[in-house]
C-alpha positions in Angstrom: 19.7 -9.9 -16.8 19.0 -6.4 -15.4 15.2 -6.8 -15.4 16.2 -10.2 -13.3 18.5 -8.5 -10.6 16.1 -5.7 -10.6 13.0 -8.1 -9.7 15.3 -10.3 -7.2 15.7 -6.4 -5.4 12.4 -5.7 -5.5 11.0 -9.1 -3.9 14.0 -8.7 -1.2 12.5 -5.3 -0.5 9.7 -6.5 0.5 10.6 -9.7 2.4 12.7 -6.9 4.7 9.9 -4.4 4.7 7.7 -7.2 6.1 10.3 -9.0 8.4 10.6 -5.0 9.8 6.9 -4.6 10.6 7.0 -8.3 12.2 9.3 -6.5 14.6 8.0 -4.0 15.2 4.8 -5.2 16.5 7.0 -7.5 18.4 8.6 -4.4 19.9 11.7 -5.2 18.0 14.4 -3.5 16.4 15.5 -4.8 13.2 19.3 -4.0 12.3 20.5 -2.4 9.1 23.4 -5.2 9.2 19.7 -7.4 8.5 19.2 -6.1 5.6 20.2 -8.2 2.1 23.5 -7.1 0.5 21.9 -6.7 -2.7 19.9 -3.6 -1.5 23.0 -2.8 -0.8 24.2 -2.6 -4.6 23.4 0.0 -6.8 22.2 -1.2 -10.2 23.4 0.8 -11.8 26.5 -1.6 -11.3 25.4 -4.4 -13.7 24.1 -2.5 -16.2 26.8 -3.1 -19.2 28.5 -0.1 -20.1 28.6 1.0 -23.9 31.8 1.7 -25.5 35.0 0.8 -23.6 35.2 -1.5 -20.8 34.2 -5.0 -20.1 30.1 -5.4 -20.1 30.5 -7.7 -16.9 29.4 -5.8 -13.7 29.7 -2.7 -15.4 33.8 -3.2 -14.7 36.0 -1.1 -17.2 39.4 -2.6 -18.5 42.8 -1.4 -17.1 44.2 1.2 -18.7 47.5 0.6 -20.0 50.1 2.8 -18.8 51.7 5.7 -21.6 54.8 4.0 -22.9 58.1 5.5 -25.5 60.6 3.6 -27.4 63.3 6.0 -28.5 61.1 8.8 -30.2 58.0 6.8 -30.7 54.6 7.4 -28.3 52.9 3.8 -28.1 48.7 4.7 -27.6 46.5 2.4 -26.5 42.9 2.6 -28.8 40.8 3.0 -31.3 40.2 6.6 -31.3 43.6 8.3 -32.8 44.3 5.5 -35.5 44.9 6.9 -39.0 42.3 4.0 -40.7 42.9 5.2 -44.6 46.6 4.9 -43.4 46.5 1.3 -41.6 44.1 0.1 -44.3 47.2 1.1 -47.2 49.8 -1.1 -45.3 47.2 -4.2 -44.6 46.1 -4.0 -48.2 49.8 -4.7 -49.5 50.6 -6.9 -46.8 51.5 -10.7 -47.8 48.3 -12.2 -45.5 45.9 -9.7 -46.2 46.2 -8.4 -49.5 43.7 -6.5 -51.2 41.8 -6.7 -47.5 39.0 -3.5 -48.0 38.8 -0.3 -46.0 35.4 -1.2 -43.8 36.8 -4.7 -43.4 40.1 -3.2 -41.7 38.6 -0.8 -39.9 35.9 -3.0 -38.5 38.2 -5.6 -37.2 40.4 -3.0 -35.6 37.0 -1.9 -33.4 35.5 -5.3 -32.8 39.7 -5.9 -31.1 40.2 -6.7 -27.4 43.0 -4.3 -27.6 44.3 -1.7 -30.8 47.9 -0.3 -30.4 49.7 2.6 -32.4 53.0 4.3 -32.6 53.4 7.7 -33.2 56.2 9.8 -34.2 55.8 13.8 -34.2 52.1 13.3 -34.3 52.1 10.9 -37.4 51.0 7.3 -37.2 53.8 4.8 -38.2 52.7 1.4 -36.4 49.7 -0.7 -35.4 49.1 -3.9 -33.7 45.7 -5.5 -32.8 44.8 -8.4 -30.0 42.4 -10.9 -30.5 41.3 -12.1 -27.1 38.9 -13.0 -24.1 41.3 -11.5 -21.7 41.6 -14.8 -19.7 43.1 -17.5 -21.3 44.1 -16.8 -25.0 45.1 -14.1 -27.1 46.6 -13.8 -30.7 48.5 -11.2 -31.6 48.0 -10.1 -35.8 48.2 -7.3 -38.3 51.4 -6.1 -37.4 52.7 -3.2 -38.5 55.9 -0.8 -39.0 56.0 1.8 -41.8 59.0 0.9 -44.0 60.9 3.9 -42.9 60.8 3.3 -39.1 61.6 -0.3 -39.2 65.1 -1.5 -37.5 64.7 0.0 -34.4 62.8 -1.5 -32.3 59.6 -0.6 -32.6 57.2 -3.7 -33.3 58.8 -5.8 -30.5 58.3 -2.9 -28.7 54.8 -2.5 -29.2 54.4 -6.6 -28.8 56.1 -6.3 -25.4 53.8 -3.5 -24.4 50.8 -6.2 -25.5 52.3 -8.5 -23.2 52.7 -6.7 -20.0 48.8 -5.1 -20.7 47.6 -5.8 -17.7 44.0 -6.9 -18.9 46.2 -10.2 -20.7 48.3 -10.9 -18.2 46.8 -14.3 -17.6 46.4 -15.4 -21.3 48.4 -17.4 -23.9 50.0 -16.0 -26.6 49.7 -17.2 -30.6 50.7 -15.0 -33.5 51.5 -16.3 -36.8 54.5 -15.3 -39.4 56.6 -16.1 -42.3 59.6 -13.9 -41.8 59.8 -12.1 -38.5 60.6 -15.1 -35.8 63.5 -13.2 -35.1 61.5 -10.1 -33.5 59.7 -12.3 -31.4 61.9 -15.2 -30.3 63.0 -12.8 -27.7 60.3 -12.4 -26.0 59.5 -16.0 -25.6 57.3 -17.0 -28.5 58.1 -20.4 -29.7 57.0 -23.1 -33.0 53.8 -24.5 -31.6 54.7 -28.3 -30.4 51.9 -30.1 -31.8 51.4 -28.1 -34.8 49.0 -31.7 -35.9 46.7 -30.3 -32.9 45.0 -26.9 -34.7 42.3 -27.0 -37.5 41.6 -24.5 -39.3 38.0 -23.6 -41.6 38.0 -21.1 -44.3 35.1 -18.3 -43.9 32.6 -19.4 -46.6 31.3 -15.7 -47.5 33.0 -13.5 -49.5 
């Protein structure tokens, strides 16, 4: 795409270069307001950025703004998550058991948005989104350390997913077996035509 924009500049280039000399032997001036709006563009501007950020025009995603519940910090990203600790608690969880350190930590990264709780510099939450940003997003792996849970903290967190303001156009799906009552509140509700979704097993190991 960036060799295509670049040649598109370079051929408008010269179809101004030449209009100009046209001009000017026509004892004419040509305008800058003449002159295409893509030479106007650096291209640096839709070269996709690595690491962070939506690829799309080089545009980076908004940044969420720092939020606390009680004595909890809720961070936004990859790059303070404990990963030997998050992997412990998806292991023993109920839909991911036995789920293996790389595979954890890999789905965390390749997430449209990671967030943790922290309490006196430990971790003791996490929550990933799985989304385009634009119409759906599904909210899984779930998290509160047995020790911090009853106050809060995970609706918290999902509310904090919510009002992101990179997902503010999208709908919501999560899935659970016991905790409807932490997210009833927040207007999650039973799908109405569960019939509707399919679903297909991954057929690797």
């Amino acid at each position: 795409m960036v060799a295509l924009l670049y040649s598109f500049f370079l051929h408008s280039w010269w179809k101004t270069i030449a209009s100009s000399n046209r001009c000017k032997r026509r004892g004419l001036t040509s305008r800058r307001s003449q002159l295409p709006l893509a030479l106007s563009v650096p291209l640096s501007r839709f070269t996709p950025r690595v690491g962070g950020g939506s690829a799309f025009f080089g545009r980076r995603s908004s940044p969420m703004a720092s939020h606390t519940h009680h004595e909890y910090a809720i961070e936004e990203g990859s790059s303070q998550v404990d990963w030997p600790r998050v992997h412990g608690w998806l292991a023993s969880s109920y839909w991911s058991p036995g789920l293996s350190r790389e595979t954890v930590e890999r789905a965390g990264r390749h997430s449209a948005l990671l967030l943790t709780a922290f309490k006196e510099g430990q971790q003791v939450a996490y929550l990933r989104v799985i989304s385009d940003k634009t119409r759906f997003a599904y909210l899984c792996d779930i998290w509160v350390d047995a020790a911090h849970r009853r106050r809060g903290l995970a609706r918290a967190m999902v509310r904090c997913a919510l009002e992101h303001p990179d997902f503010l156009t999208v709908a919501w799906m999560l899935a659970t077996a016991d905790a409807h009552s932490v997210y009833a509140p927040l207007g999650f509700k039973p799908l109405e035509k569960p019939e509707l979704f399919m679903r297909r097993k991954p057929t690797a190991a």
